[in-house]
Every structure is written in structure tokens, then in C-alpha cells.
C-alpha positions in Angstrom: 25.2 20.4 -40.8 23.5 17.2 -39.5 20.0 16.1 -40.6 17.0 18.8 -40.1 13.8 16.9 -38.5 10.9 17.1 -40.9 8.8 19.8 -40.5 5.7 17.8 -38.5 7.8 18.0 -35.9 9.2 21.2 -35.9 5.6 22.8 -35.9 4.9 20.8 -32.9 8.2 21.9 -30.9 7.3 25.6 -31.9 3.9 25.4 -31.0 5.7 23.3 -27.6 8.4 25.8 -27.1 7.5 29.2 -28.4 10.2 32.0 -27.8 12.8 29.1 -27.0 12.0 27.3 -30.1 15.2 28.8 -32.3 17.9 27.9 -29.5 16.1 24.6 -29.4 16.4 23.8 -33.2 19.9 25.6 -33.5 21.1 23.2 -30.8 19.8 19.9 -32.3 20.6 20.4 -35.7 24.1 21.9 -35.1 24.9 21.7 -31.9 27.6 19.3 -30.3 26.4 16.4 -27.9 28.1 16.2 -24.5 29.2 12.5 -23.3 28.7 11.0 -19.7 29.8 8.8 -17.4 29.0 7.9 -14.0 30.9 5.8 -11.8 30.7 2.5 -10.1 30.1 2.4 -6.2 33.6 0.6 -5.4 36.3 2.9 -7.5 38.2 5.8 -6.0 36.5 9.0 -8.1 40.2 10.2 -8.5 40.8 7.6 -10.8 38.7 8.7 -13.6 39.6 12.4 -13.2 42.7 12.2 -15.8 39.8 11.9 -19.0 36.9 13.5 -17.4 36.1 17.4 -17.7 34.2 18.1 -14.9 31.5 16.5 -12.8 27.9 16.1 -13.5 25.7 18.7 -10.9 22.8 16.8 -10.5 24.3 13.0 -10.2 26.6 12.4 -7.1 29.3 10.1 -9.5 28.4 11.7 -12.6 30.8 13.1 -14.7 31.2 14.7 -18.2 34.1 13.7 -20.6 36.1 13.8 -24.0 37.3 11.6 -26.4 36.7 8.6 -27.8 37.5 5.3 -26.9 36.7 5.0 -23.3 34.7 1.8 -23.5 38.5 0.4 -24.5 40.1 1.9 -21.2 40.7 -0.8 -18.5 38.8 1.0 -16.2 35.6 0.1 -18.3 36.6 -3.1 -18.7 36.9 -3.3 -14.7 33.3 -2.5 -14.4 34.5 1.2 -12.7 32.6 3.3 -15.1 29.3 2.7 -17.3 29.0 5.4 -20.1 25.7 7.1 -20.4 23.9 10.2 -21.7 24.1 13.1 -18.4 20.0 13.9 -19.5 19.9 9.3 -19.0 21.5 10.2 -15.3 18.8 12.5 -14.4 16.3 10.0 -14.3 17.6 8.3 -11.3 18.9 11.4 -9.8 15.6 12.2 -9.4 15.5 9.2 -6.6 17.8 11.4 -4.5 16.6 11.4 -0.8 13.8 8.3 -1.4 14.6 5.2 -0.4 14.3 1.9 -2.0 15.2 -1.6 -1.4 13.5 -3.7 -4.4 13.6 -2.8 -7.5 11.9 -3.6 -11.1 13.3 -2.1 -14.2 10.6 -2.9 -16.7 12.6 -2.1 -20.1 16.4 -2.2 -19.1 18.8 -2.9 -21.5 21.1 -2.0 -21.8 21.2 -1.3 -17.8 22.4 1.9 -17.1 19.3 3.0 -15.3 19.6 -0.8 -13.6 23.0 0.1 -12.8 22.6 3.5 -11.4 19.9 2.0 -9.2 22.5 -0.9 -7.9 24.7 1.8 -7.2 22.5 2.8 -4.5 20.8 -0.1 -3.4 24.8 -1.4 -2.6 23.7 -5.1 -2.9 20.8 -4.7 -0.9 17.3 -6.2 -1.5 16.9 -7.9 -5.4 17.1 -6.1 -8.6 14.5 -7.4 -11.2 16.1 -6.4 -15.0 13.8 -6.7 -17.6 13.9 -6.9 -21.2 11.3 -7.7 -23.9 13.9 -8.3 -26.6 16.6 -11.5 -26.1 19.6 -10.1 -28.1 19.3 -6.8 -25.5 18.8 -9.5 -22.9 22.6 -10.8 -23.4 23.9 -6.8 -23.5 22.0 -6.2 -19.9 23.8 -9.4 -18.2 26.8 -8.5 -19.6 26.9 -4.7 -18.2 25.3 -6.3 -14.5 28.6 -9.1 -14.6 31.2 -6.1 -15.8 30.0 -4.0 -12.8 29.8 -6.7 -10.5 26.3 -6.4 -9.0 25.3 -9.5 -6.8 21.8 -9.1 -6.0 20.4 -9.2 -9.8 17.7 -11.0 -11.8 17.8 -10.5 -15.8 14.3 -11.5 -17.1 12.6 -11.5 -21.0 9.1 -10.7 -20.8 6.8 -8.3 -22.5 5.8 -5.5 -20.3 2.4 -4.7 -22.2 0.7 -7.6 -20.4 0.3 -9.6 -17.1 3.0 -12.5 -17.0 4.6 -14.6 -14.5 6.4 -11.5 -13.1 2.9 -9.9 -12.6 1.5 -13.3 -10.5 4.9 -13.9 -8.5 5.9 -10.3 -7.6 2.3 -8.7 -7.1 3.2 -5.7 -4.4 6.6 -6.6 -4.1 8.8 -3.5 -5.0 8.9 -0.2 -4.0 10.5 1.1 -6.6 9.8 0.4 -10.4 11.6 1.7 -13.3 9.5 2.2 -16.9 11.8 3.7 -19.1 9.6 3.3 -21.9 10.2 2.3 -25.5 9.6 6.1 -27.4 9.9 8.0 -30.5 13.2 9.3 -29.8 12.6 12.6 -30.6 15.4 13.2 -27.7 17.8 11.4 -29.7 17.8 13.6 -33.0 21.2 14.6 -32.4 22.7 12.1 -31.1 21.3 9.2 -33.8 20.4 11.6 -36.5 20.2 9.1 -39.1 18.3 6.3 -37.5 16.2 8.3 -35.3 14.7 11.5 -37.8 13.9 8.9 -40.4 11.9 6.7 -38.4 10.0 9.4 -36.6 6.1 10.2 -37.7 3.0 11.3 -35.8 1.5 7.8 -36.4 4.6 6.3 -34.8 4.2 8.9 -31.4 0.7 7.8 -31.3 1.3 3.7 -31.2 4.6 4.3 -28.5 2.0 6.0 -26.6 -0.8 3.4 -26.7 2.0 0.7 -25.7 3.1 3.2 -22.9 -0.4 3.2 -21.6 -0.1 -0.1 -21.4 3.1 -0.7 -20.0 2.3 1.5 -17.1 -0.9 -0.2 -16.2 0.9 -3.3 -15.8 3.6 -1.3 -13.9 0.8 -0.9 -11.3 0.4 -4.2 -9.4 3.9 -4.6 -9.0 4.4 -1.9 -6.5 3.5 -1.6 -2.7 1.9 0.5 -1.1 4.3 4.0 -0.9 6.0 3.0 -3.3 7.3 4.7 -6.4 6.8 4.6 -9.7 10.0 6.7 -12.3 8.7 6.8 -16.0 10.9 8.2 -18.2 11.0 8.8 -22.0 14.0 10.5 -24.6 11.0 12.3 -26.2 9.5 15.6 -26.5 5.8 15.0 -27.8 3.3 15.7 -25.0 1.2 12.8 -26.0 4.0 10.0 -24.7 5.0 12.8 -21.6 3.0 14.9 -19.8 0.0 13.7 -21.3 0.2 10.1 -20.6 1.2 11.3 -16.9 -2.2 13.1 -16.5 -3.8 10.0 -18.0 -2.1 7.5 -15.7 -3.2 9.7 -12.8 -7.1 9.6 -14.0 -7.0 5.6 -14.2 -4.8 5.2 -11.0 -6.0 7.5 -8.5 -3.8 6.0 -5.8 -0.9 7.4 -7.0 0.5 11.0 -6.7 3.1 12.9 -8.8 6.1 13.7 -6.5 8.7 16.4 -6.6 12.1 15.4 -7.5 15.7 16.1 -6.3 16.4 20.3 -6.1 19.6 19.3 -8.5 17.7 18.1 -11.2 15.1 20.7 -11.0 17.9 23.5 -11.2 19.0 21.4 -14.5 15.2 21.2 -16.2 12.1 22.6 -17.1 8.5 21.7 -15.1 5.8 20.2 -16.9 3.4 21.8 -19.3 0.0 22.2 -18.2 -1.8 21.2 -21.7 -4.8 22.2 -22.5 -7.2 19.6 -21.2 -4.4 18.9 -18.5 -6.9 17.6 -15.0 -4.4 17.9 -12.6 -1.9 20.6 -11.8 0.5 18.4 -10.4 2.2 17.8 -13.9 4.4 20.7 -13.4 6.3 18.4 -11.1 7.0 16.2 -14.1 10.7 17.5 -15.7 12.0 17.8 -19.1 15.7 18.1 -19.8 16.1 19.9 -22.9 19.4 20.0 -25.0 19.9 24.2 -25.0 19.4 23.9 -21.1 21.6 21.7 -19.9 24.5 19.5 -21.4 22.5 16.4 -22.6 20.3 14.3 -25.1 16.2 15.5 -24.8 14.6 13.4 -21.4 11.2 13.5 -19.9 10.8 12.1 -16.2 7.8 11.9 -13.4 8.0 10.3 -10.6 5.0 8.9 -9.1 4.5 7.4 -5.4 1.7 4.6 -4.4 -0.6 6.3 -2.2 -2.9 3.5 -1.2 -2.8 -0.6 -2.3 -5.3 -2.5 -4.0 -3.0 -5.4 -3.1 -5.2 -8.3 -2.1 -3.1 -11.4 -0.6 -3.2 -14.6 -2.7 -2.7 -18.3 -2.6 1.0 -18.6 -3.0 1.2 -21.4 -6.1 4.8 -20.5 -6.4 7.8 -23.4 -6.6 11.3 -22.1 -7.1 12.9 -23.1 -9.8 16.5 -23.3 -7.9 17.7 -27.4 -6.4 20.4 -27.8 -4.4 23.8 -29.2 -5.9 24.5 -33.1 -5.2 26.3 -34.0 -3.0 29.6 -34.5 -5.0 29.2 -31.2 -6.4 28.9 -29.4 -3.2 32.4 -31.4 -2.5 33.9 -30.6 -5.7 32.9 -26.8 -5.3 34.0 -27.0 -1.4 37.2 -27.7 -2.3 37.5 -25.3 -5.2 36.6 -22.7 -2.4 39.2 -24.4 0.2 41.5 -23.8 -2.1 41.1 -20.3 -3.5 39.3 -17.7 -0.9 39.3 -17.7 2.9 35.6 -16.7 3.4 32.4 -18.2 1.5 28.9 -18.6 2.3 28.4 -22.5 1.1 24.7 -21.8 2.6 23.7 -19.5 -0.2 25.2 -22.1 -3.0 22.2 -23.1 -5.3 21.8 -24.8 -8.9 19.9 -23.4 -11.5 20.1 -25.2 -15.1 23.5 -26.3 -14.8 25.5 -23.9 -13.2 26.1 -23.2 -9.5 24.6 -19.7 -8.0 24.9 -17.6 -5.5 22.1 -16.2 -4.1 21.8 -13.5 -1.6 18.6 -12.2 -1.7 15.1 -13.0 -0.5 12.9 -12.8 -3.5 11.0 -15.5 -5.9 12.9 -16.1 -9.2 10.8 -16.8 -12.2 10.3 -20.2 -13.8 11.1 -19.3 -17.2 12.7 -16.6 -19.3 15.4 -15.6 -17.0 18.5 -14.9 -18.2 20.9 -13.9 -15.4 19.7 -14.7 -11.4 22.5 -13.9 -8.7 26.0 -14.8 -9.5 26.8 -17.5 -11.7 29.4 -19.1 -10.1 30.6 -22.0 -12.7 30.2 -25.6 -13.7 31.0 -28.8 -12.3 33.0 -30.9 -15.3 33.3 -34.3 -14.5 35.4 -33.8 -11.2 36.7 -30.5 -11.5 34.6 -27.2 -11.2 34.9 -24.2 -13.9 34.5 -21.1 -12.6 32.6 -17.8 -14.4 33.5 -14.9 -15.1 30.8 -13.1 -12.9 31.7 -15.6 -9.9 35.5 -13.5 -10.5 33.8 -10.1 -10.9 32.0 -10.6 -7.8 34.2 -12.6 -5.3 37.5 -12.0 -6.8 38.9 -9.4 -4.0 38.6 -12.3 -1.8 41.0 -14.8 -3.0 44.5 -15.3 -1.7 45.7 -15.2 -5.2 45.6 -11.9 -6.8 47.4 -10.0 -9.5 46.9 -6.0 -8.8 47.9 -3.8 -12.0 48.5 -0.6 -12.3 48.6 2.2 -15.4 52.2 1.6 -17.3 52.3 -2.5 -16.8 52.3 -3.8 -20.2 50.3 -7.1 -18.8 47.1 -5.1 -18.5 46.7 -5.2 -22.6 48.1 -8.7 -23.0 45.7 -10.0 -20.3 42.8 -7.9 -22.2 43.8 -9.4 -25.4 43.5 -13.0 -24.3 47.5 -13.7 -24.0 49.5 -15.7 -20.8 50.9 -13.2 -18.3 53.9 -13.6 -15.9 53.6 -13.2 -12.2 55.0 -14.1 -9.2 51.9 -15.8 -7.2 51.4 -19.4 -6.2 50.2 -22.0 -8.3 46.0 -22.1 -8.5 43.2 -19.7 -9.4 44.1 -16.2 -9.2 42.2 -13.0 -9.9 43.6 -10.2 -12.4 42.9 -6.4 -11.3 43.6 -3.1 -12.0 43.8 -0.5 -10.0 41.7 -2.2 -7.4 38.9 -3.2 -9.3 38.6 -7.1 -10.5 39.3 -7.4 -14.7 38.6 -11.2 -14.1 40.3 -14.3 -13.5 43.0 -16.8 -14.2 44.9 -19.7 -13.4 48.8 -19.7 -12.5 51.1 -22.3 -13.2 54.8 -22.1 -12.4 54.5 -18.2 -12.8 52.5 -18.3 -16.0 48.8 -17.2 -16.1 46.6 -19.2 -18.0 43.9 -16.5 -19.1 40.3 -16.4 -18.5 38.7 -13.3 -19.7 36.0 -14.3 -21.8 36.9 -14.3 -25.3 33.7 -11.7 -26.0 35.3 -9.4 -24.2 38.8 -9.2 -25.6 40.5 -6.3 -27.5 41.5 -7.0 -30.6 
């Protein structure tokens, strides 16, 4: 049997859950977890259907699974798959049939709620990813390279206050992401340990002051009909329904807004609290562990009825130069040499790498991690290409090595080691299946590997 939560909280889920309060506890406590996945928007779903059970009802890509070792699998490591909780998925599911072009996530690593928002936004408009702490900051860029998303901006600010994201992106997105930092009481099961020791009542009551506070500064960021998905992996009413009914009192000009008829079949509505002053919190949804196959989940979705938004006198320099001129040649003919098609136009330097950007948004001054697609480095007079610049571009260049399941080059090449193949001497890219692993560089039928070292099996 695993760890039993203390008994504060299991006299609040009783009082919470009445008559449904012994499946509840039963399934927690000795219940098993169920493990998702959902897939990336360029792989064939056939692929992953060897290892996966069956599909996910409420997330179009979602699919359940078995096993261990999955994040091993070359499929994972060709950015086809990102594994996440189902009851995680149902947050963005929730977005089914609204549409969105910009997009905040305020508290995003490690990105799967980014990612299942890339997934539809299909390199459209800019993704803002934002995380408060820099270690998580490296894990977030490192799942936006694997999947290959384009359009991307990895920040590290704290979300409690106004910052430079507040001044430079004031009614810019219409949608915004707060996944907010919790007491985990959703996660009992699956982190027993880590998360039933370091719950309290004290500790529900300070995540929901800094929730509070994270959604106020949510507010200026979005324009006007635009929408607002909070989400918690908690149960308490004070961080849930609670600070939804609050957040409606200090903002009327949003509205609560229902959510997709898939993930209302796999939830429960709201609870109209005591106290509760509007009756649109049954719209909220709670995805519960003896319901549906999952970790515990709270979501509302909010829309932006009317804007406060009050235009401004734009201070705002970008922080992106243009390459000199014998970088642009020694990247030109880097390009010449490798791919057919490439947009020297949207070539830009940031620190000291070359970046792609496609996207019309302002990047931050400071504290970004990740903007675009890092292309490489210009070394002396030759040009060293990134990993995301393969991950991004790689089906475009006339060298390319396409594996498939059996070739024993797939775990040499994810291992660090030379592989054989019968190309032409130059850059290459290195896929399976389809999907880009990374890159290389060929030399009389030997490739010199280039998957980051990070990233290799062992």
C-alpha cells in the first residue's frame, strides 16, 4: 500500500466529496496510475500504435500506454511524442473549437501544456514560454528543440509581478496559459513521497495567495476576447473554484466559458461553495482519479470580455542585430551547400548565434533563454550548426539519412558513435521513421555525429 494522506486532508475531501469520498481515497492510496502520451503534429499516429493501449477520448493525439522506458524509444528522441499525464491533456483539450494565434504560457516547464498548444497553433503566430526557475528553464528549451517548434520564445521571469513581459506584450495574446504552481494534492499518487509530506493547510493557503497574484498579472497581457486557461493538479477549493470566483469579483471583464463536450463527458462541474457569487463556476471542471484514467486536475477557462488596454508610447528596442557581412557569406554558403530553400531574410543575431525568426512579435531584452531557432555559430570562417537549426530544417537538406525500426545505426547514432552511409560528402541529417533525430557530417561514407552529447543513451 502506498502512503495514506494525513488526515487534514482527508476530512476536507470528505466534506468535498461526500458519498464518492471511499472510491476517491481507495483509488489514490491503492490504485494504479495510468500513463499518457500525446503526439507531435508531423508523425503518422500509426507509428506509435505498437506500445500504446488505446487512444485518449478527450485529446485528438492523445493516447494511453504501458511500459517503461519510452522516453528511450527513438521516436521520443525524434520529438514524435511528449509523455504527459491524460488529466495534464485535458487542460488544453478544453481549447477545442477556440481559436488562438499568440500564446503566453506563464509557468511552463517542462512544456507539455506549451507543446500541446504548438501542436495547434502549427507554427503560427509566437509562443511566449515562461519559467520563473532557470534549471526548468534549460528542461523547457530542450522539449521545444526535441519537438521542433519554430515560432518559440523561452523566458525566466517571475509571474507574481509586472516585468518587462508585462510593458512589451500589454494586450498582445489571446490566449494565456497559467498553470499555476499548487499543492499537488492531484499528485498523491503519482509522487507519493514528495508530494503527501510536503502538503499542509498553511502551504494551500500561501499557493493560493501567489495564485491570486499570478492571475492578476495574467490580466494585461490579454486582448480583448481573449482567453484566459488556469489550471491546477489540486483538489482544495481555496486554489480552484474559489480563486475562480475571486478572480471573477476583481476582473469583471472576464466570463467563465464552457469547455469542449469531450472533456466535460471525462469530469466533474464546479462546486458552488458556500459563499460562491457567481453560478458560473459549474463551468470550471475537475478531473478526478476514480472518474477517468488520470492524475487529480482542476481547469476554467476564462474569456476577455471587454479591454482596459490603453495604447502606450512604444520605448521598445529589439534586442536582435543583423549578422556582418562575412557572416551572412559564411552562413550563405553553408546554406548553398546543404538545403535548396532558405529564407536568408529572416536570418538574425542574438548573443552570438544566428536565429531564425519567423514571427512578428517583440522579444525581451533580458532573461530569454530560447527565441526562434538557433541556427549555429560562425567560428573563425566556418559556421557550426545547432541542433534545433537540424530539428527544424533538417527535412530540407539534400543530404539525409532515413532509418527505420531493425537498423542497428539508430542506437549507435543515439549513443554518440560514427555511422556508415552511402550519401555525399557534407552535412547530412539523421532520421527515423520520417521525423529528424538530428544532424551530422559525412565524409567518404562515415558520419561524423552531432547529437548533442546531453542527449545520448548510455
Amino acid at each position: 500500500m502506498k502512503m495514506s494522506p494525513n488526515i487534514a486532508f482527508q476530512e476536507r475531501m470528505k466534506r468535498l466529496l461526500g458519498n464518492d469520498y471511499d472510491l476517491f481515497i481507495s483509488e489514490i492510496t491503492d490504485g494504479e496510475g495510468s500513463k499518457g502520451l500525446f503526439l507531435n503534429r508531423n508523425i503518422d499516429k500509426n507509428a506509435v500504435l505498437s506500445f500504446c493501449t488505446k487512444k485518449v477520448p478527450f485529446f485528438d493525439g492523445g493516447y494511453y500506454f504501458e511500459g517503461d522506458g519510452i522516453g528511450n524509444l527513438p521516436i521520443h528522441h525524434a520529438g514524435g511524442i511528449y509523455i504527459q499525464d491524460p488529466s495534464a491533456m485535458a487542460s488544453i483539450a478544453c481549447l477545442d473549437g477556440y481559436e488562438f494565434t499568440n500564446v503566453l504560457d506563464m509557468c511552463a516547464s517542462p512544456g507539455g501544456k506549451s507543446l500541446g498548444a504548438a501542436v495547434k497553433m502549427r507554427d503560427g503566430g509566437v509562443l511566449v514560454s515562461n519559467e520563473y526557475v532557470p534549471n526548468r528553464c534549460k528542461t523547457l528549451v530542450g522539449n521545444i528543440e526535441r519537438f521542433g517548434i519554430k515560432n518559440a520564445i523561452v523566458t525566466n521571469y517571475d509571474m507574481t509581478a509586472k516585468n518587462e513581459l508585462s510593458e512589451i506584450y500589454d494586450g498582445f495574446f489571446d490566449l494565456v496559459i497559467c498553470d499555476a504552481p499548487c499543492s499537488g494534492e492531484g499528485m498523491f499518487r503519482k509522487y507519493p513521497e514528495e508530494a503527501i509530506s510536503e502538503w499542509s493547510v498553511e502551504n494551500v493557503r500561501i499557493c493560493a495567495e501567489r495564485q491570486r497574484e499570478i492571475l492578476d498579472n495574467a490580466v494585461s497581457f490579454i486582448c480583448e476576447g481573449g482567453l484566459l486557461l488556469y489550471s491546477t493538479c489540486t483538489f482544495s477549493l481555496e486554489e480552484n473554484e474559489m480563486q475562480a470566483d475571486d478572480f471573477l469579483s476583481r476582473h469583471p471583464e472576464f466570463e467563465l466559458i464552457p469547455v469542449s463536450k469531450a472533456v466535460v463527458d471525462a469530469t466533474v462541474g464546479g462546486y458552488l461553495f458556500e459563499g460562491c457569487k457567481h453560478e458560473s463556476i459549474h463551468l470550471t471542471r475537475r478531473f478526478y482519479p476514480h472518474i477517468s484514467k488520470g492524475e487529480g486536475q482542476f481547469i476554467a477557462l476564462f474569456r476577455k470580455i471587454t479591454s482596459k488596454y490603453e495604447s502606450k508610447k512604444d520605448k521598445y528596442r529589439s534586442p536582435l542585430t543583423k549578422p556582418t557581412d562575412l557572416e551572412k557569406k559564411i552562413f550563405s554558403d553553408f546554406i548553398k551547400k546543404t538545403l535548396d530553400d532558405f529564407e536568408m531574410s529572416k536570418v538574425f543575431k542574438y548573443n552570438e548565434n544566428l536565429i531564425y525568426v519567423d514571427f512578428d512579435a517583440k522579444i525581451p531584452s533580458r532573461k530569454v533563454f530560447a527565441c526562434g531557432v538557433k541556427l549555429g555559430e560562425v567560428i573563425k570562417s566556418r559556421f557550426e550548426p545547432h541542433h534545433q537549426f537540424f530539428k527544424c530544417f533538417g527535412k530540407d537538406f539534400r543530404n539525409v539519412i532515413d532509418l527505420h525500426d531493425g537498423d542497428e545505426r539508430i542506437s549507435k547514432y543515439l549513443h554518440g558513435e560514427v555511422i556508415e552511409a552511402d550519401i555525399q560528402n557534407g552535412w547530412c541529417t539523421v532520421m527515423y521513421e520520417g521525423l529528424v533525430l538530428g544532424g551530422g557530417k559525412c565524409v567518404d561514407g562515415m558520419v561524423k555525429n552531432h547529437y548533442p552529447k546531453g542527449l545520448r543513451t548510455v
